[in-house]
Each structure stands twice: as C-alpha cells, then as structure tokens.
FIMAR-630127 format. One record per atom (N, C-alpha, C): x, y, z negated. Coordinates in steps of 0.05 Angstrom, whole numbers, plus 5000, padded with zeros to 4 digits. Atoms other than C-alpha are relative to their C-alpha. Example, Ala and Ser with C-alpha at 12.3 -4.5 7.8 and 13.67 -1.06 7.14 Angstrom:
! residues 2
501849765000;524649104844;501850245000;498449765001;527349794857;498550224986;
***
This chain:
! residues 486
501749765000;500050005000;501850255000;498549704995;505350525019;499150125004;500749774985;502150925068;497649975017;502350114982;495151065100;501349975025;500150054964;493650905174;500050315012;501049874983;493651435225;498550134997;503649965002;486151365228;498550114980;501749895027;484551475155;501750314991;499049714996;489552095164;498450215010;502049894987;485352305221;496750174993;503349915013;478552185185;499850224985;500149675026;480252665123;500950215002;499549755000;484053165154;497250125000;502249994989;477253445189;498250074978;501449975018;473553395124;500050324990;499949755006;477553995105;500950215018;499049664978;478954525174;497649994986;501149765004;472254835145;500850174981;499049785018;473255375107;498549824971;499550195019;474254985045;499050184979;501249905012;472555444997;496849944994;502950034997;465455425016;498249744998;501150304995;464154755016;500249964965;499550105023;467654724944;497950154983;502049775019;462555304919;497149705010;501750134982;457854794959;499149774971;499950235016;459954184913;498850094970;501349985021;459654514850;497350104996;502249864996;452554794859;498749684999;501250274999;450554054876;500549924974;500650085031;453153834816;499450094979;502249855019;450154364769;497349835000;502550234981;443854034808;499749794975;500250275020;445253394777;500549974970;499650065033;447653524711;497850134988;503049895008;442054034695;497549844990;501450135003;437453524717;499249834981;499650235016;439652964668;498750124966;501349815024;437553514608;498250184996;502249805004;433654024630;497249954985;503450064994;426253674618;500350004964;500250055036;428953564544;497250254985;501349735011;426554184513;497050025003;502749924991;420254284551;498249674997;501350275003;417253614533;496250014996;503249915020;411253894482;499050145029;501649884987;409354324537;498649855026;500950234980;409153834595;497749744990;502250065008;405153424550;498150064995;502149865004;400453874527;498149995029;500749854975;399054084599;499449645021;500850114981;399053394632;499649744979;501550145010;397952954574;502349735005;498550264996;401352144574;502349974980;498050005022;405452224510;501049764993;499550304998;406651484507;501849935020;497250094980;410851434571;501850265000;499049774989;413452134568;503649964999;497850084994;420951784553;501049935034;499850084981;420851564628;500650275019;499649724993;421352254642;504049925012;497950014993;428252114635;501349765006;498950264993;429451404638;500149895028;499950064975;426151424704;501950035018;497649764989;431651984733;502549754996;498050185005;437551564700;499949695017;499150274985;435750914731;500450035031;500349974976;434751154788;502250095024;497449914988;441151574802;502949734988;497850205007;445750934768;498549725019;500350314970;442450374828;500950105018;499149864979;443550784879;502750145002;497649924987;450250994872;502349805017;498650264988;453950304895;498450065033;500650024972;449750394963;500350295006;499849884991;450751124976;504349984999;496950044989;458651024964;500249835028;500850174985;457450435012;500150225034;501349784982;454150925057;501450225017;497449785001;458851465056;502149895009;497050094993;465651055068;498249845037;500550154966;460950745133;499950215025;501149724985;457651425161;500650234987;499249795009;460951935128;498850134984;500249915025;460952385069;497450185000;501649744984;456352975111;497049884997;503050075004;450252605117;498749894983;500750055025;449852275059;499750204980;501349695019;449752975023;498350075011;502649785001;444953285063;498149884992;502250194998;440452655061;499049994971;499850015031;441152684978;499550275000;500349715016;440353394972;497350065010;503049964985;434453435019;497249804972;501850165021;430752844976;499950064968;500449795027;433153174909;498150185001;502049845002;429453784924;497949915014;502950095000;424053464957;498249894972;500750175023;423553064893;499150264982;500249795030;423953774850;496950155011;502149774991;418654074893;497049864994;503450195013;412653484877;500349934979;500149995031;415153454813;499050234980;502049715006;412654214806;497350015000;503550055000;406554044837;498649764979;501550265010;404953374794;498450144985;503250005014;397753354769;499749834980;500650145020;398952784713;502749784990;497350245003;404352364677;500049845028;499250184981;404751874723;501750115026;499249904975;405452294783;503250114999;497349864995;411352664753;501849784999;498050235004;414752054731;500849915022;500550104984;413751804796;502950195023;498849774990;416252464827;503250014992;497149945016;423052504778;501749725014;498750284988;424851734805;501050075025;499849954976;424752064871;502850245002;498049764995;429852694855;502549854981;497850135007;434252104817;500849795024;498750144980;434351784881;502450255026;499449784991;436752404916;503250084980;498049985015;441352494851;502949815000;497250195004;445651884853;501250075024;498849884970;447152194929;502250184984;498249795008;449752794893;503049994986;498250245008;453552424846;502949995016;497750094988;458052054880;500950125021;499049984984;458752284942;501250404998;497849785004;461553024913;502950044986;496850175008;467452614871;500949975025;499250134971;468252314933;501850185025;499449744988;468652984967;502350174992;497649835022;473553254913;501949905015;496250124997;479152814929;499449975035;498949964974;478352805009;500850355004;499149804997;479453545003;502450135001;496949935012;485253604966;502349694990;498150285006;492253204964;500549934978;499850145034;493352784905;501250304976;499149725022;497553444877;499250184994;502249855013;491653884879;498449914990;502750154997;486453404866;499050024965;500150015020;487153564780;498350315007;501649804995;484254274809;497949974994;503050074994;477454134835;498949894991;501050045014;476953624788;498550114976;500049775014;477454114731;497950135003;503349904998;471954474760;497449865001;502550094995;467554034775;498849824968;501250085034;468353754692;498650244990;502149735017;466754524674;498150035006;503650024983;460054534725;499249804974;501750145000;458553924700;499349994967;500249915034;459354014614;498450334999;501549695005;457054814610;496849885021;502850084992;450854504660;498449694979;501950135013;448853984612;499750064967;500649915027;449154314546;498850255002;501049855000;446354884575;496749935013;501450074994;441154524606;496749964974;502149915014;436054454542;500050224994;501849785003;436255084533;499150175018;501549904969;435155404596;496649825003;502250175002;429254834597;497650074976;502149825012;426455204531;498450215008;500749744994;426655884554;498250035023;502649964990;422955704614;498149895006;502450035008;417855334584;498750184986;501949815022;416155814531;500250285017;500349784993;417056434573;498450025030;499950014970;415356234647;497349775001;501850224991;411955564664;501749765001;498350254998;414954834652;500749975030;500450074976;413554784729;502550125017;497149794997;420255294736;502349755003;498550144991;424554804718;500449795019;500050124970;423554484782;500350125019;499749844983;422755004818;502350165010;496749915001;429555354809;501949805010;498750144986;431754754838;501450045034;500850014971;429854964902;501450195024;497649914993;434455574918;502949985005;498050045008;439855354886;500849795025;499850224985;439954704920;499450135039;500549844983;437955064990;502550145008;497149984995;444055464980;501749875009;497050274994;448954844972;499849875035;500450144974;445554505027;500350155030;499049704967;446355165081;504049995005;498550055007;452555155052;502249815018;499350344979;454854365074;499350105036;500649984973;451454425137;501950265017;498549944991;454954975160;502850054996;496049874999;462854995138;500349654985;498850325008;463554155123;499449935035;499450094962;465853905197;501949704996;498650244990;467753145204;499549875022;499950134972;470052795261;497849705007;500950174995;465652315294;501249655003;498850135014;467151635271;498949835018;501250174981;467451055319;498349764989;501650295014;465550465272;497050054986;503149855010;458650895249;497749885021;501250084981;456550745314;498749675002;499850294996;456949965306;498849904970;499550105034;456349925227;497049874994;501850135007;451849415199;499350004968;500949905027;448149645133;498749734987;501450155013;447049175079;497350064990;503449965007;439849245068;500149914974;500050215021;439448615031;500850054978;498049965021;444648724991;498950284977;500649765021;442449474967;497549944992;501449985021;436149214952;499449764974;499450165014;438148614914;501550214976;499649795012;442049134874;499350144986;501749865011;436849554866;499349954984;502050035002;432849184847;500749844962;498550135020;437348764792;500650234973;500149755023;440149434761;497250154990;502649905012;433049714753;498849774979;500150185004;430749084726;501650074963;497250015026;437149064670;500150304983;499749745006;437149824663;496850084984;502249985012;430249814644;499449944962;500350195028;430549284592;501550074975;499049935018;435649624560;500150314988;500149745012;433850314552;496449984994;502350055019;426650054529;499549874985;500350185024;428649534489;500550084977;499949905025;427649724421;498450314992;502949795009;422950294434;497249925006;503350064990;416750064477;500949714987;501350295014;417849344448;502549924990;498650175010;421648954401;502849915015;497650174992;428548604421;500249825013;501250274997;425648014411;498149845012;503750024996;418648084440;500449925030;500650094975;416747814506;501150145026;499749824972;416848344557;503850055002;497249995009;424848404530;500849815013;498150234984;427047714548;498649975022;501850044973;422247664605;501950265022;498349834996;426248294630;502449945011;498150104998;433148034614;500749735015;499350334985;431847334638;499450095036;501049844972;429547744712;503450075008;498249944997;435348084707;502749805009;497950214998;440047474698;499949885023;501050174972;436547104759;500850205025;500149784975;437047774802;503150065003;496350064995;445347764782;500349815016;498850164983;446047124809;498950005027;500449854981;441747384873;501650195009;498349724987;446847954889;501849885004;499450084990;451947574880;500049825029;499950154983;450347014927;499250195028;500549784967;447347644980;503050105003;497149935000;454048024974;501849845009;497650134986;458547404987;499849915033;501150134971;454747235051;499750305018;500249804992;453947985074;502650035021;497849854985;458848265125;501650244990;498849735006;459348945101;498650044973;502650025023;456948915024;500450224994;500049755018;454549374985;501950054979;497550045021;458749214930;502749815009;497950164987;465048894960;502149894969;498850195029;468748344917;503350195001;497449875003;475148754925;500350234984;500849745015;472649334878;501549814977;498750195030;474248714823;501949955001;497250214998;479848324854;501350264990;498349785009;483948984849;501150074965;498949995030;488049034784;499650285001;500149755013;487649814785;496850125001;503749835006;479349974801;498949784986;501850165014;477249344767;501450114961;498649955027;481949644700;498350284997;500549745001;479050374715;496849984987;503950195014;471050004717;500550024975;500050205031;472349704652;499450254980;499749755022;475150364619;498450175003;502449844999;470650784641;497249994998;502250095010;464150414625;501149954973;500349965030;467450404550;499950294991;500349755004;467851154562;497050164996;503550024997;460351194578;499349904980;500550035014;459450804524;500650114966;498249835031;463651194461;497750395015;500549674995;460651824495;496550074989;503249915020;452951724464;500250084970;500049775020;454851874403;500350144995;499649705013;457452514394;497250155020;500949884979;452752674457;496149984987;502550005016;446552344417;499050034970;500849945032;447252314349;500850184980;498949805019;450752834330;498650264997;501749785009;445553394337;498649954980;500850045018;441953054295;501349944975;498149885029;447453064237;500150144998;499649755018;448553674240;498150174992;502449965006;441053834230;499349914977;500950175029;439153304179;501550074975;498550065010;445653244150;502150204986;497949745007;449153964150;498250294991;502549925007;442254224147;500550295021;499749814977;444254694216;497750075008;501949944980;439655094257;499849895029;500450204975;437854694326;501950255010;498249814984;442855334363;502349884994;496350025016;448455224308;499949665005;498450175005;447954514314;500649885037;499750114971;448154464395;502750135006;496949905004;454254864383;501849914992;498050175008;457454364342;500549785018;499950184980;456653924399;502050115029;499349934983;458354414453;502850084998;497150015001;465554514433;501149855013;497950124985;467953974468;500550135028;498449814970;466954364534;500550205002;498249784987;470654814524;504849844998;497750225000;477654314513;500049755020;500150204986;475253774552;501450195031;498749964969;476054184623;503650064996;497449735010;482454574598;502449685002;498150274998;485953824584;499849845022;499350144982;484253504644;501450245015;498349784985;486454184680;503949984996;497450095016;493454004646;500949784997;497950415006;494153234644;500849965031;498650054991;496853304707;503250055002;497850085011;503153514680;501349824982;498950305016;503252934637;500949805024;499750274983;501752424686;502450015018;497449964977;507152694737;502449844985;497150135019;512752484677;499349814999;499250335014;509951884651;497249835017;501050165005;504451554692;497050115003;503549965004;496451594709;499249774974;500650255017;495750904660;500850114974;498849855021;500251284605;498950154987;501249805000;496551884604;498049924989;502750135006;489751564598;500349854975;499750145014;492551094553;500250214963;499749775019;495151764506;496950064995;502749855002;487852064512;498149824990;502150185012;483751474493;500749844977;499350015027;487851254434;499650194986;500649755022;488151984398;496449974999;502749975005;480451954421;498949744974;500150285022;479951234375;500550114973;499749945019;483251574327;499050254987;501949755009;478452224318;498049864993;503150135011;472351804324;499449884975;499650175016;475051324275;500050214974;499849795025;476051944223;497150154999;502749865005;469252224234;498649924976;501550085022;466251744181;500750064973;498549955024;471451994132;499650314988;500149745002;469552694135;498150054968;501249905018;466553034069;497349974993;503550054997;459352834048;499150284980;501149934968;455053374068;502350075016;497549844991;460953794088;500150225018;500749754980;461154394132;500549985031;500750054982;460154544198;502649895024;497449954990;467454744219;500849735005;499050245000;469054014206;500049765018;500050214972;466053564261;499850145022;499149904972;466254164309;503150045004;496150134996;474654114296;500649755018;500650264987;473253354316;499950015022;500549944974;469353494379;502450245011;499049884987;473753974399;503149835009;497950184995;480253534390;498749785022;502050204978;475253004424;500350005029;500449924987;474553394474;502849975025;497550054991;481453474495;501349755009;498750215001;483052784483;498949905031;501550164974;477652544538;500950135025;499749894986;479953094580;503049815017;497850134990;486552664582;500049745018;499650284992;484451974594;497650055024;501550004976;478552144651;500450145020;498849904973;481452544707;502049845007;498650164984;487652194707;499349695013;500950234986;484151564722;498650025024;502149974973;478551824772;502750005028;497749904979;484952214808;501849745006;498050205001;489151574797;499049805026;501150144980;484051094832;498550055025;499649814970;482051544885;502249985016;497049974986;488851614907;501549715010;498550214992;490650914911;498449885027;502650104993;484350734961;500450275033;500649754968;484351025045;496950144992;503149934997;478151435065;498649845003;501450204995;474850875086;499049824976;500650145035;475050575008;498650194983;500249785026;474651274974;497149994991;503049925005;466851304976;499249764982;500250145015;466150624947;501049874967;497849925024;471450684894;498450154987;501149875015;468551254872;497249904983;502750035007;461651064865;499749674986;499750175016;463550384832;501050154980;499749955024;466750814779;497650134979;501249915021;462051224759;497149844993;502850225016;455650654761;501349864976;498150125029;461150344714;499050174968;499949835030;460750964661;496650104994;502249985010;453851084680;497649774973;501650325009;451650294660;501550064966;500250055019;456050364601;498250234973;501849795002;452151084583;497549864984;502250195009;445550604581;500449864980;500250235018;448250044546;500750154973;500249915014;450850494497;497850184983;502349985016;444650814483;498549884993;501750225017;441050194462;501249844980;499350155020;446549874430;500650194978;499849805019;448250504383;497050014991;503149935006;440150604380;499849844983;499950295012;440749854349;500650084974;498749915021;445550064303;499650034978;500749845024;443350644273;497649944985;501850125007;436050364267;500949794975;500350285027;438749694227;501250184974;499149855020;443250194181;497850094981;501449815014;437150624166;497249794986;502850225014;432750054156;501649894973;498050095024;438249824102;499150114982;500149825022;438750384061;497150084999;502949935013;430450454061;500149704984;499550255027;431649784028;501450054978;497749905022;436749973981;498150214988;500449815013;432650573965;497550125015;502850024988;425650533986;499150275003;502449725003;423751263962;501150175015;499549954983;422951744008;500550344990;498949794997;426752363978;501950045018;498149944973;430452814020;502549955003;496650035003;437252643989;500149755021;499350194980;435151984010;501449945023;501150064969;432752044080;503750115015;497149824988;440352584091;502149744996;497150275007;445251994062;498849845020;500550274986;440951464106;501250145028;499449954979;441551894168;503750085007;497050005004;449252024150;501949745000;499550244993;450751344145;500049845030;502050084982;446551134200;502550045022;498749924987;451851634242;502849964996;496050115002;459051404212;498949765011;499550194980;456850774245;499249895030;500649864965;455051014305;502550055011;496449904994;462151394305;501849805008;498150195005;465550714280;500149835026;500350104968;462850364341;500750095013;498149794984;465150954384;502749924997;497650074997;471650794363;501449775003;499250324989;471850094376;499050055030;499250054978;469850224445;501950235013;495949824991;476150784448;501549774995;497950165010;479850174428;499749765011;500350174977;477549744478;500550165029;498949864982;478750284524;503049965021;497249894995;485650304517;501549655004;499150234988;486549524512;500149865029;500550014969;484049454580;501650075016;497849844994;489249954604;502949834992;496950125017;494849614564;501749775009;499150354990;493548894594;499549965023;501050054964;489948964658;500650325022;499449794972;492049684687;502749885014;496849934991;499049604727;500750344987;498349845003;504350014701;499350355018;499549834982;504750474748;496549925029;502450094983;497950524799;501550135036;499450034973;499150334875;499650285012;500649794989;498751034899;500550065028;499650054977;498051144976;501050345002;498549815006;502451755005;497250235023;501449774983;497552355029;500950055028;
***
C-alpha cells in the first residue's frame, strides 16, 4: 500500500478545482443540519405534545431519526465510493429537507414520526458522505484542519441545539424548528451544486448496486437498533416483544451475512474487517460511542439533582467539553507526526479512562467547578484519540474505499452510541432500584445519593469502555497505520 493508482489520483484531484472554500462553508452547514437535528426536538417536546397529542410514542421522535441515519450509512458510503460523493449529497440533502418540510406540516404523532424517519434517511447521507468529503479535499497534512471544523459545527450545533429548540417553541411555533431547516439547507445544497465538480467516472456507468444487500441491512440494523433503544422502556428485557426482537435480529445477521458474501459489489465488503487498521478503528470507535452517553446523558441530570444546578448552569457543565475537544484534535496533529496515529489515540483514550475513572471519586455533593474541570480535561482527551484515527484510516484507503471506510466508522460509533444508551440505561436503573431497597423512603437526601450513585456507575462503565478502547489499539492496531502517499 505505498502509493495510489493514477486513477484514484485522477478521481480526487477534481473533487477539489472548485473553489474549495465554498464547498467547505457547504459541508459545515450540512453538518450543523445533522447535528441540530439529533437535539433540536428535545426541548420542544411538551409543546409538540400538547399540540398533536401521542405522548406514549413521543420517544420515537428521536429513536426514529437515529435509526434511521445509523442503517443507512453503510449503503450511502457504498454509494458514494460507486457514483460519487456529488450526488449522494444532493440526493441526502434534498430528502433531509424534504423530510423537515412534512415534518412542519404533520397533523398527528404518527405522521411526524413517520416524517423525522424520512429526514434521518436523508441524514445518514449527510453524515458520511461530508467526512468523506473532508479528507478527499485536503492532503493527509491538512486533513487535522477541516476536521477541526467540522468537530466545532458539530459540538456548538448539538449543545446548542436544545436550546435554540426552546426558544422557538416558546417564542415562535414548534413547527420552526423544521422549518429553519429549509434555508439553511437550500444554501448548502446551491452551494454543492454549484462549486463541487467531479469527473465523470467510468465504472458508475456499469456499477451494480447491492439492493439486496442494503436492504438486508436495513432491515437487520432497524430490527437490533430498535430492540435496544426500547428495551427497557416500552417493555421489559425480558418480556416478549424483547426477545422476539433480538431473536429477528439474530436470524437477519445471519441473512446479511450470507447476502454480502454472494453479492458482487456489497454493501458492507468483508475487507472493512479483514483489515487490521479499519477493523481496530470499528472496534475503538464504537467503544467511543459508547463511553460518550454518559457525560452526554447523565450528566445533566447530576448536575441538577445532585449539585442542585439550574437546567442553563447545568448544560454548561456539560458544554465545556466543546470548547477543548476541537482545540485538541486541531493540535494532535503535532503529536501524531512524532509518534504515530495508533500512539496518539492510544495517549487520548487512556488519560480519557483515567478522568472517567475519577469522576466517581469526586466530593459528595460537591461543586460545580469540579465535573466541569473533568469534562473539560475529557474533552481534550477525546479530541486526541478521534481525529487521529478518522484522519489515520481515511488516509490509508484510495478514493474508491474512502466513502466506505468512512461510513463503516462512524455506523461503528453510531451502534455503539445506541448500545450504550441501553446498556448504561440498565445500569443506572438496577443501581437506583438498589438503593430504593436499601432505603425505601422517599426523602430528598435519598432520592440525590440514589441518583449520584446511580451516575458514578455510569462513569465507571465509561471507563471500562476507555479501557477497552485502548486495548483494542494496543493488540489489534499495527504500529504504525499503512498510510497511502497523497
């Protein structure tokens, strides 16, 4: 793996003669888009209920969005590395806002739910294929740039996202935050279309699309994705519709497999695994997805219950990390140059093990300063170990791989995202069910120590999967990652 071909020289110059700038104002705008999305609806919940009623499914709000943009990214990478990067954005940005614009109009739960599935299908476009876009832009030695930006879009757009999502519910109309979709997005997409120019690609012409395959996929991750971000709220663990679920799921794995190995051109190609450096990146980065719900979920709620914060002051103790997180990946490419993309990562996800791991030790109640210190070191740490990997395994992979690479990493961090919110949900639930045993009555000291507890082992878990992170890296990255020469 010295050196690309020619051809995959060819393909990516082209990406960037447009006036590159514009395209990059292009990207981040898209991904505001998507991160927004993933939070905005928070806030405005009460009011969307009020107004359309279905308070029983109103979780699907978001569960729908999430499953929807983590199936679909394995087949728009797919997509993208066959027919290029160009039409797969417009085709995702077009169905995003189509999706934001009948999600304005919906007349009843259902419809919106219905509607939001449709702008997470549109979303997982966005997704991947503007990573994707990052690194054909720029050569491996800019490529810590654009990253950088596109972590600050994407952190300042999802912690700003509930509250923007308050202000215009309570001031405007819930129906806004959909609608503001529609410029913005409009922009990006004028944007693309006019200053992104790629060459016409001979094998597009011939290319045979796994159907099968994406909707075996689909259909498996929805399926699995389901079961685990409703197991334990709409039903038991244990209860029927659960294993009935999971046992679906299990049968629909060994379906993809067997479509995939018989496919020509799969959706998921067995070489994403064989590979010692994207099958090591997978791994780590679905434990990253997974360490990242706690501070991301349970920590507003400590510092509410537990520090006894105002909902502002305590989305503040959360929002510290982005402002360290971009600033360190902006900078771990002078690490990695000395010692190493595997090194680097390896630095950033140990110190992160070892913050998480001290969170439970912190002062009972204790002040605020204290776990926003945390998150902020946090912050930094992750900043270390997730660029140099994206940039790492990007770089090792022609154009022709990059779209699939990509978009296997981040269904990786998305899936472990999921699993981590059900298995932490697990968690903290059995904790708090404990200590109402231990101490049945329901004063407030109680209920603060149960929900404090509840969250050091939330943390503790967080730091066992930083510490699976880094073993993964330790035993299965290579040394040094195959890097191809720009």
């Amino acid at each position: 793996m010295g050196s690309t071909s020619s051809a995959e020289r060819e393909a990516a110059r082209p990406a960037a003669a447009g006036r590159r700038g514009a395209v990059v104002a292009a990207l981040m705008l898209s991904m505001a888009l998507a991160a927004l999305d993933a939070t905005i609806v928070s806030t405005a919940v009460p009011q969307i209920v009020g107004d359309l009623g279905g308070f029983s499914v109103f979780s699907w709000l978001f569960s729908g969005y999430l499953l929807a943009v983590t199936v679909t990214l394995p087949l728009y990478g797919k997509l993208s590395d066959t027919f290029g990067r160009k039409p797969v954005l417009i085709a995702g940005s077009v169905l995003f806002l189509l999706g934001s614009l009948l999600c304005a109009l919906a007349w009843n739960m259902g419809a919106l739910i219905a509607f939001r599935v449709v702008q997470g299908l549109g979303g997982g476009a966005l997704q991947g294929t503007v990573q994707t876009l990052a690194a054909d832009l720029y050569p491996l030695k800019d490529r810590p740039k654009i990253q950088s930006k596109l972590s600050t879009v994407w952190a300042v757009s999802a912690v700003a996202g509930p509250g923007l999502g308050g202000v215009l519910a309570a001031y405007a109309d819930w129906r806004w935050i959909f609608l503001i979709n529609l410029p913005i997005g409009a922009l990006a997409l004028w944007l693309i279309v006019r200053h992104l120019h790629e060459p016409e690609r001979e094998a597009a012409a011939h290319a045979r699309v796994d159907w099968a395959g994406a909707l075996a996929v689909f259909a498996c991750g929805g399926v699995l994705l389901t079961a685990l971000v409703q197991g334990g709220v709409a039903w038991p663990w244990l209860s029927a519709p659960s294993l009935a679920l999971f046992g679906a799921g299990l049968a629909l794995v060994a379906v993809v497999v067997l479509v995939e190995r018989r496919a020509a051109e799969p959706i998921i190609p067995g070489w994403v695994w064989r590979r010692r450096t994207i099958a090591a990146v997978n791994l780590a980065l679905g434990a990253l997805g997974l360490l990242m719900v706690a501070p991301s979920v349970f920590l507003p709620t400590y510092a509410q219950s537990v520090l006894g914060l105002a909902p502002v002051a305590a989305g503040f103790v959360l929002s510290v990390w982005t402002l360290s997180w971009p600033v360190s990946a902006a900078l771990s490419q002078h690490v990695y140059r000395r010692i190493g993309f595997r090194n680097t990562a390896m630095l950033g996800i140990g110190t992160a093990s070892l913050i998480l791991f001290a969170f439970p030790f912190l002062p009972y109640p204790g002040q605020a300063w204290q776990p926003a210190l945390l998150m902020l070191l946090l912050g930094a740490a992750l900043g270390l170990f997730q660029l140099p990997l994206i940039v790492g395994v990007q770089s090792t992979v022609g154009w022709a791989e990059r779209g699939t690479t990509t978009a296997s990493v981040l269904f990786c961090r998305q899936t472990g995202q999921t699993i981590g919110a059900a298995l932490f949900g697990a968690v903290a639930n059995g904790v708090l069910a404990a200590r109402r045993a231990l101490d049945p009555g329901s004063a407030p000291e109680a209920t603060r120590r149960a929900i404090a507890d509840a969250v050091h082992a939330v943390y503790l878990g967080a730091a066992c999967a930083a510490a699976l992170a880094f073993l993964v890296l330790l035993f299965l990255a290579p040394r040094r990652f195959p890097v191809l020469k720009d």
